[in-house]
C-alpha positions in Angstrom: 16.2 -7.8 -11.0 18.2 -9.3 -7.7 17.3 -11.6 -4.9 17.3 -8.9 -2.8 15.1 -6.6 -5.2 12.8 -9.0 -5.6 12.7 -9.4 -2.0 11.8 -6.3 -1.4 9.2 -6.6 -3.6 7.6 -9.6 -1.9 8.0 -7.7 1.3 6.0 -5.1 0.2 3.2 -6.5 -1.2 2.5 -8.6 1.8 2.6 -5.7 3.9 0.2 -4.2 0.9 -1.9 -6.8 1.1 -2.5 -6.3 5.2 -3.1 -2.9 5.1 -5.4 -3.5 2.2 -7.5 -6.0 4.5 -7.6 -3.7 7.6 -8.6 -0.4 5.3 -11.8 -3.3 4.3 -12.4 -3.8 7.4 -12.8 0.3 7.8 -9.7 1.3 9.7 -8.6 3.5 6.5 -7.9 5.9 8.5 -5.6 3.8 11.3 -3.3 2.6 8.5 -3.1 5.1 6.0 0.2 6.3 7.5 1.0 2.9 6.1 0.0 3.8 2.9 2.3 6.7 3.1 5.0 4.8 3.8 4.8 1.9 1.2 4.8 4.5 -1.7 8.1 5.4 -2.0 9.1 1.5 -3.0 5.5 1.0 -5.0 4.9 4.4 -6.5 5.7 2.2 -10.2 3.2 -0.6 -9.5 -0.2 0.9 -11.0 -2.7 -1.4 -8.7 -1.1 0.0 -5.5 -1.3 3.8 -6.8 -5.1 3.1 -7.5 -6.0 1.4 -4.7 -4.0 4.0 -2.6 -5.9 6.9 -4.3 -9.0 5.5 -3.6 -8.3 5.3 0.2 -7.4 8.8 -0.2 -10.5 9.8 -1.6 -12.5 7.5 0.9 -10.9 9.7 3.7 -11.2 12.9 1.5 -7.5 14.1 1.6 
């Protein structure tokens, strides 16, 4: 793994870990576009794909 890999994969689970913290707070539905977004770089990491789901579920979609 690169600098710039694991960069990227600082990046993103910052920017996991601030969604995360706003979905607590109940605005799962304002940042699950978010969500969306992050999975393309994080669809490996197993936390992320089971937190994700659950937010899915939570919303029912």
């Amino acid at each position: 793994m690169d600098q710039m890999e694991n960069f990227k994969n600082l990046y993103d689970e910052y920017n996991w870990n601030l969604i995360a913290k706003k979905s607590l707070n109940g605005q799962t539905i304002n940042v699950i576009h978010e969500y969306d977004k992050l999975y393309s770089s994080m669809n490996t990491n197993g936390l992320f794909l089971y937190n994700y789901g659950a937010e899915l579920n939570l919303i029912k979609k």
